[in-house]
ZABATOR-46113 format. One line per 4 residues: for each residue x negated, y negated, z of N, C-alpha, C. Coordinates in steps of 0.001 Angstrom, whole numbers, plus 500000, padded with zeros to 6 digits. Each point is the difference from the previous one (the first is absolute). Layout:
BEGIN
X,Y,Z,X,Y,Z,X,Y,Z  ...
***
This chain:
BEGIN
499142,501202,500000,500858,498798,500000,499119,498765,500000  499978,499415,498888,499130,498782,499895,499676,498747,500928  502112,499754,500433,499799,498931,500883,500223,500612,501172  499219,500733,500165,500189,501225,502014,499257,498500,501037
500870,499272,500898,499201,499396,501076,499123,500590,500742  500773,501459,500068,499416,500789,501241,499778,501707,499175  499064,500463,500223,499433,501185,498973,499132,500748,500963  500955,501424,500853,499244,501196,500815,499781,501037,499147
498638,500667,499919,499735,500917,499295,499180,501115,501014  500596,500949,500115,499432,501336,500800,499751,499557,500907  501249,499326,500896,499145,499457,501499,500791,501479,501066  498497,499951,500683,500134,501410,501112,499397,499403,501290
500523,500528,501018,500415,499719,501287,499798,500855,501060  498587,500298,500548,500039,501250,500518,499296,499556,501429  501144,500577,501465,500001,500004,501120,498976,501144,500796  499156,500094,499944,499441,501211,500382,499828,501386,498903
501110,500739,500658,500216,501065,499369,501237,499653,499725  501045,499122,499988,501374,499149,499137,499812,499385,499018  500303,500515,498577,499948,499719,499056,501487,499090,499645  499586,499033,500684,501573,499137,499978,500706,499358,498503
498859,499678,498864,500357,499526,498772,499055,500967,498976  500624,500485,498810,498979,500714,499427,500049,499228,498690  499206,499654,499386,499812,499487,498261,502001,499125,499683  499894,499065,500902,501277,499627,499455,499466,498494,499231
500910,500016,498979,499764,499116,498641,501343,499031,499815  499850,498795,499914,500993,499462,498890,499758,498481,500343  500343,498800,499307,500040,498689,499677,501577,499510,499971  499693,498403,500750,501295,499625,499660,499780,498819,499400
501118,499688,499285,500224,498710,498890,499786,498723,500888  499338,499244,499373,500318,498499,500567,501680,499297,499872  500201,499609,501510,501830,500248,499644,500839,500586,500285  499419,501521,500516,500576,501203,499800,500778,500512,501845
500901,500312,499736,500277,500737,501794,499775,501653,499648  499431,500291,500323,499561,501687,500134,500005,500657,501373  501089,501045,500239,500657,500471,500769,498537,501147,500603  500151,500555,500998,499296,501385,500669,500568,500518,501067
500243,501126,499967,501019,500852,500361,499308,501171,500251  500568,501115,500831,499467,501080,500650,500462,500531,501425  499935,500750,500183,500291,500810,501411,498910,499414,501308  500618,499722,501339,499277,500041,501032,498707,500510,499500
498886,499446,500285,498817,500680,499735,499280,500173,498700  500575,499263,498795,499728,500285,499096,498489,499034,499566  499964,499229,500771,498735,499260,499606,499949,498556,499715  501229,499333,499701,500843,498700,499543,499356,498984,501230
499763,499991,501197,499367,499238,501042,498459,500276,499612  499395,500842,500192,498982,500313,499824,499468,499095,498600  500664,500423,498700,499724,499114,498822,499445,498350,500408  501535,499654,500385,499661,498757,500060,498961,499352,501318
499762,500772,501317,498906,499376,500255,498390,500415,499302  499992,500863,499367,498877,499992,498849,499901,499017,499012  500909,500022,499553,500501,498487,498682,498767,498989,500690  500474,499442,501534,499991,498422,500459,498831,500257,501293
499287,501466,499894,498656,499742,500152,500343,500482,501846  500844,500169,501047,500211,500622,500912,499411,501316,500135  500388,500766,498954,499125,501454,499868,498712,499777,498796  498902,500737,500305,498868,499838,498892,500530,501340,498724
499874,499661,499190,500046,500631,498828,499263,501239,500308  500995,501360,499311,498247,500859,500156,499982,500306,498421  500475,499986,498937,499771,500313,499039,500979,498692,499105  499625,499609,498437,500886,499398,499210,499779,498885,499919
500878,499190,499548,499715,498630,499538,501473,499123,500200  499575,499085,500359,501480,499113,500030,499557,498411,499514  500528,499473,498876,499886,498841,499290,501254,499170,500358  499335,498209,500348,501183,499248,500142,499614,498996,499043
501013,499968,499055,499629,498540,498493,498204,500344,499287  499886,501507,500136,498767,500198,498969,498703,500091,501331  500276,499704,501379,498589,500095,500635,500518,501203,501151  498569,500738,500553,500049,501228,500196,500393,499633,501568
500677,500150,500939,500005,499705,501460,499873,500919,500657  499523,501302,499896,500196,501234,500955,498628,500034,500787  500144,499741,501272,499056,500208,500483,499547,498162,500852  500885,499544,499501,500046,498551,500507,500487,499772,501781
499607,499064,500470,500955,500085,501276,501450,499060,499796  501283,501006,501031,501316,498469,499539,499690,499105,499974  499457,499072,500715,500188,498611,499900,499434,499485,498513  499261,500932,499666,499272,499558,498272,501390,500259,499073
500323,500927,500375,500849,500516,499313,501421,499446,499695  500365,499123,501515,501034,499416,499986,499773,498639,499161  499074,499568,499880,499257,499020,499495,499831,499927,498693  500025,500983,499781,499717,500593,498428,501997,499904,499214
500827,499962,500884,501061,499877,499715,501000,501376,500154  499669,501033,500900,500700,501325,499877,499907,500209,501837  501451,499930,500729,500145,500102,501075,501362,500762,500053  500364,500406,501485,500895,500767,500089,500591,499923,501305
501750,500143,500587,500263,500063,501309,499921,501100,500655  500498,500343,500875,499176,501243,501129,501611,500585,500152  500014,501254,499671,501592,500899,500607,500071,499757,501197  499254,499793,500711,500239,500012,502233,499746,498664,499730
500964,499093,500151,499832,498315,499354,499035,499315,501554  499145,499243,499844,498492,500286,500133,499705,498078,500595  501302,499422,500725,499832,498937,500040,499485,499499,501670  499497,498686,499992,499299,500004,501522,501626,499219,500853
500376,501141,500538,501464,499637,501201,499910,498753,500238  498930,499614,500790,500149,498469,501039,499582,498950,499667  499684,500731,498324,499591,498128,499151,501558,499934,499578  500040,498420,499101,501301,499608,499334,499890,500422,498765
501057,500331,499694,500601,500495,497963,499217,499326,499686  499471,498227,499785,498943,499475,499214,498671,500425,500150  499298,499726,501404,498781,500532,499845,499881,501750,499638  501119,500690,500147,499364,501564,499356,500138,500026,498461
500141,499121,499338,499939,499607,498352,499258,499193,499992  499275,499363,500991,499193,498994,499720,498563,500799,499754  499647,500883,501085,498812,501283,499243,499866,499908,498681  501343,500644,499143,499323,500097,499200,500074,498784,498846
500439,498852,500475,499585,499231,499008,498944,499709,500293  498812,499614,501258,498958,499625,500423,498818,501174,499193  500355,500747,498880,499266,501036,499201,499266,498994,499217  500741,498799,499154,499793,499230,499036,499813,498412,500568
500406,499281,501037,500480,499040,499921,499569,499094,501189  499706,498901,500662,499678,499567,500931,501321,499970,501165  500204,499652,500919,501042,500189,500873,500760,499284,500085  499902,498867,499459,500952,498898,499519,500986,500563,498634
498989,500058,498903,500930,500766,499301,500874,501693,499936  499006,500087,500911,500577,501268,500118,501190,500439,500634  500377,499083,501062,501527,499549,500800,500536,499642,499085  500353,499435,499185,500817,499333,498658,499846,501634,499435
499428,500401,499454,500360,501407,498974,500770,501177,501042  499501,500053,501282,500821,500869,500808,501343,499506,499773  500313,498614,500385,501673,499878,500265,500813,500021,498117  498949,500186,499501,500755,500062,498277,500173,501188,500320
499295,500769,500262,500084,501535,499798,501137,500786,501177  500100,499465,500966,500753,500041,500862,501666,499496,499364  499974,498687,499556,501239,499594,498707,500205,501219,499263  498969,500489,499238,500274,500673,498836,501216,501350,500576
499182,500702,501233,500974,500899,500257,500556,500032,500939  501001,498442,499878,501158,500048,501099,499561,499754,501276  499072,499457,499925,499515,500250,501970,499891,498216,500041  500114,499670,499259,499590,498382,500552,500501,499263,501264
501638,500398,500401,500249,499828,501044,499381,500176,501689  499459,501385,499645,499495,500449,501316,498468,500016,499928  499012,499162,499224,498340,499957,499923,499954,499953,501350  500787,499497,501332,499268,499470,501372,500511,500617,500830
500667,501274,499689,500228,501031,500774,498774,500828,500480  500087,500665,501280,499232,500961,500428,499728,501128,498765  499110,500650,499535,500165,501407,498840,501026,501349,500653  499704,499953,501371,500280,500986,501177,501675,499704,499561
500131,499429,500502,501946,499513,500023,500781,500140,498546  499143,500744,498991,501169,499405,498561,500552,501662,500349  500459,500052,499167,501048,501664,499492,498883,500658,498966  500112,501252,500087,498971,500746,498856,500333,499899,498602
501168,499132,499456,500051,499881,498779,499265,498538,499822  500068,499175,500890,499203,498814,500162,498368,500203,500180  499603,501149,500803,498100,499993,500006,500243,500589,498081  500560,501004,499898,499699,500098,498789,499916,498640,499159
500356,499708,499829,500016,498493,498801,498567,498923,500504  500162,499899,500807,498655,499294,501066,498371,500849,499280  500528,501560,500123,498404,500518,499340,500176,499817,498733  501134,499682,499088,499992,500471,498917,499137,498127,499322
501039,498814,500978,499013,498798,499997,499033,500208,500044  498940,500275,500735,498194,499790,500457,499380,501128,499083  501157,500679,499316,499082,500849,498479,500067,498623,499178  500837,499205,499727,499969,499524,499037,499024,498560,499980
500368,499841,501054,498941,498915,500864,498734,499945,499496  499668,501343,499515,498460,499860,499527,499530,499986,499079  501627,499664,499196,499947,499744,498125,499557,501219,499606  500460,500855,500107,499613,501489,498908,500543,499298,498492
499261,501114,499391,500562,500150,498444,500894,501468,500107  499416,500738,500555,500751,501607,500371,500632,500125,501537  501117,500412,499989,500263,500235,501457,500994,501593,500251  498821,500532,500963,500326,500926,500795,501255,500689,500697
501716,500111,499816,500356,499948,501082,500628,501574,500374  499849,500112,501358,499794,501132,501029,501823,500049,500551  500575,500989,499503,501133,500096,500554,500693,498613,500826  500464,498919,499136,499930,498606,500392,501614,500052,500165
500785,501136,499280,501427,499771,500659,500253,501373,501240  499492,500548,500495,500012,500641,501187,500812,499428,501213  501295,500896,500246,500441,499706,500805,501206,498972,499569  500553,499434,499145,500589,499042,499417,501097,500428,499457
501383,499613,500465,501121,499914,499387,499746,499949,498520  501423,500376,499442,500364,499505,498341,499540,498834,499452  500831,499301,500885,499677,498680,499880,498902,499463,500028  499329,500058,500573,498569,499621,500701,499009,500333,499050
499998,501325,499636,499555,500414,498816,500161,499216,498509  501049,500033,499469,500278,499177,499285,499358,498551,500246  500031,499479,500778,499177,498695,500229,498126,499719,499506  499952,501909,500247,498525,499307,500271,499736,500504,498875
500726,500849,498994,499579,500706,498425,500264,498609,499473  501238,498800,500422,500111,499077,498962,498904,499025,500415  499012,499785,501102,498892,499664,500207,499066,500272,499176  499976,501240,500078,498948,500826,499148,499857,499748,498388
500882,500228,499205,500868,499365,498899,498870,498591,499615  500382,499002,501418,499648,498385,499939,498598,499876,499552  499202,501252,501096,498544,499572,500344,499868,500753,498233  500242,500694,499167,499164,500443,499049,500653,499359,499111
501025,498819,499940,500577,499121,499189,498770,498810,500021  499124,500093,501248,499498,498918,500558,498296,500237,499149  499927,501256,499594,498817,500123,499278,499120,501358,501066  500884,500345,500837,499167,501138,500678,500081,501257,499318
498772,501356,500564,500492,501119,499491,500018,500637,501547  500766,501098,499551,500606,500431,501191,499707,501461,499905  499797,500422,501652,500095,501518,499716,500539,500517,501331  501416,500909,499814,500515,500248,501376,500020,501569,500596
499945,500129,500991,500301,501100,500607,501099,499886,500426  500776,500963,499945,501593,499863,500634,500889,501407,499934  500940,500529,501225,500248,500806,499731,501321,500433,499678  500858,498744,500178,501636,499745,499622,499556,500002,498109
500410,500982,500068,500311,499584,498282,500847,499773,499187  500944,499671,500732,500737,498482,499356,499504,499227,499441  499073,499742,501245,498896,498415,499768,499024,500304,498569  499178,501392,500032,499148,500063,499350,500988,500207,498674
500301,500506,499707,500729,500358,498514,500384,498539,499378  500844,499514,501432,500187,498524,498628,499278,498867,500024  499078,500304,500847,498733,498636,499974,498758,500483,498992  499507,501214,499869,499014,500009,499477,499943,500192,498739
499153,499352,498958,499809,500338,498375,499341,501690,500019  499025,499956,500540,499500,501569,500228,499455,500796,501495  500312,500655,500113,499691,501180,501005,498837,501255,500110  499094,500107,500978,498948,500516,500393,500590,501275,501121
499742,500973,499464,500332,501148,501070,498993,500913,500656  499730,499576,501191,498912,500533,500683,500552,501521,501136  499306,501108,499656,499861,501068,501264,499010,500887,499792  499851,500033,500960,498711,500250,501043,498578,499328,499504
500119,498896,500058,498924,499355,499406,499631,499776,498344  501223,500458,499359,499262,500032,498623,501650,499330,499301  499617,499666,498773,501122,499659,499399,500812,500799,499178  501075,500178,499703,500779,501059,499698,500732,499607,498463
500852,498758,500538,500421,499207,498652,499649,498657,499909  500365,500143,498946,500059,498040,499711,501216,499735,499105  500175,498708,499866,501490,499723,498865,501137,499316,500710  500686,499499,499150,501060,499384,500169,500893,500275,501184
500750,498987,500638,500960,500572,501134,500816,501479,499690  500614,499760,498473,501004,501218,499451,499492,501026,499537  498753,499841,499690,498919,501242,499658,499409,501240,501544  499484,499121,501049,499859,499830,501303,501502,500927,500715
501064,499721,499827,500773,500183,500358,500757,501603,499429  499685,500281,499325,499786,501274,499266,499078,500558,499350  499108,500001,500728,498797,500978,499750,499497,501035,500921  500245,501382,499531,500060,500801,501117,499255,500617,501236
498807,499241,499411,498880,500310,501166,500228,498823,501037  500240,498883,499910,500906,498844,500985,500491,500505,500752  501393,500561,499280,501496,500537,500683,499288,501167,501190  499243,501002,499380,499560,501039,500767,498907,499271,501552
499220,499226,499460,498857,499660,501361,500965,498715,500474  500863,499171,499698,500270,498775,500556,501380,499881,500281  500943,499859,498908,501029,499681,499923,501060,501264,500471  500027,500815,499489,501083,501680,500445,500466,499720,499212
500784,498879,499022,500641,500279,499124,499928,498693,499114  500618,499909,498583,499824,499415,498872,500635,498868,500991  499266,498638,499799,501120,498960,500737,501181,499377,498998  500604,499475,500386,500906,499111,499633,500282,499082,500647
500324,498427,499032,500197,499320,500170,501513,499409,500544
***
């Protein structure tokens, strides 16, 4: 894929004697929302803290806009424009909604400006009201949006996200896919983990199917959705919409 932002080739992942990722491959479009999917355990956490430099690479290659980053530390990495939020949402309790987005704008920015890009980013997803709240005191659909700010805070070009509707009503859900929608209207590329697939089927252009560390399929939501090695390791049955 010519215009791939982001381009993994045979990246492997090995814990000891846990061979947690084996030779998994694929690129996503600049633009693009690309879904990953899999069973408890399949490797989908693991991926992405390899991606953003948390885990060291043990084998493969991972390219962001043509330069090689594997083997980089995060903060280069986040820097480099490819960051990600945390599934156990990962915020400091007894600071305020602004300063725990203010981290990560302070990646790029002096602290003056960097308070101004927190409370945009804080705007962007609905939180502008409560920046001077305790982090401790919001609701867990609220820390969620708060981490999903201080990813963005640090101006990615690619962004990471980690089961970001967990736990979330219909509704709620719906809110944050038509978020999601915004940010890659906005010029982001996106890549989600998620395990309501509701969400994934009608948000993503393409889908990544990971178990036991290796990749299984690739393709379209409706391709994805009937393909029988899916149905058998993931799904139990053909989904429908």
């Amino acid at each position: 894929m010519t215009d791939a932002v982001l381009a993994v080739a045979n990246l492997s992942k090995q814990f000891g004697g846990l061979q947690a990722l084996r030779d998994v491959s694929f690129t996503v479009a600049a633009g693009e929302i690309l879904g990953l999917i899999g069973p408890n355990g399949a490797g989908k956490t693991t991926l992405f803290n390899t991606l953003v430099g948390i885990h060291k690479v043990s084998a493969g290659s991972i390219r962001l806009e043509g330069r090689e980053i594997a083997g980089r530390k995060p903060h280069r990495i986040a820097a480099l424009g490819l960051t990600k939020t945390f599934q156990n949402v990962a915020l400091f309790m007894d600071m305020s909604v602004l300063d725990n987005v203010l981290v990560g704008a302070l990646l790029r920015q002096d602290l003056r400006s960097a308070r101004v890009t927190a409370a945009a980013c804080l705007d962007r997803v609905g939180l502008g009201a409560v920046l001077h709240k305790r982090a401790g005191d919001l609701s867990f659909p609220e820390r969620a949006r708060v981490e999903l700010a201080r990813a963005l805070a640090t101006g990615p070009r690619v962004i990471l996200l980690d089961e970001v509707m967990a736990a979330l009503n219909a509704v709620e859900m719906d809110a944050i896919m038509g978020l999601i929608r915004s940010l890659r209207a906005d010029g982001l590329t996106i890549i989600v983990v998620e395990h309501h697939m509701r969400a994934i089927m009608t948000l993503c252009d393409r889908i990544v199917v990971l178990n036991f560390g290796q990749k299984i399929a690739e393709g379209s939501p409706a391709a994805i959705a009937r393909d029988p090695q899916v149905v058998r390791a993931y799904l139990g049955r053909e989904y429908q919409a």
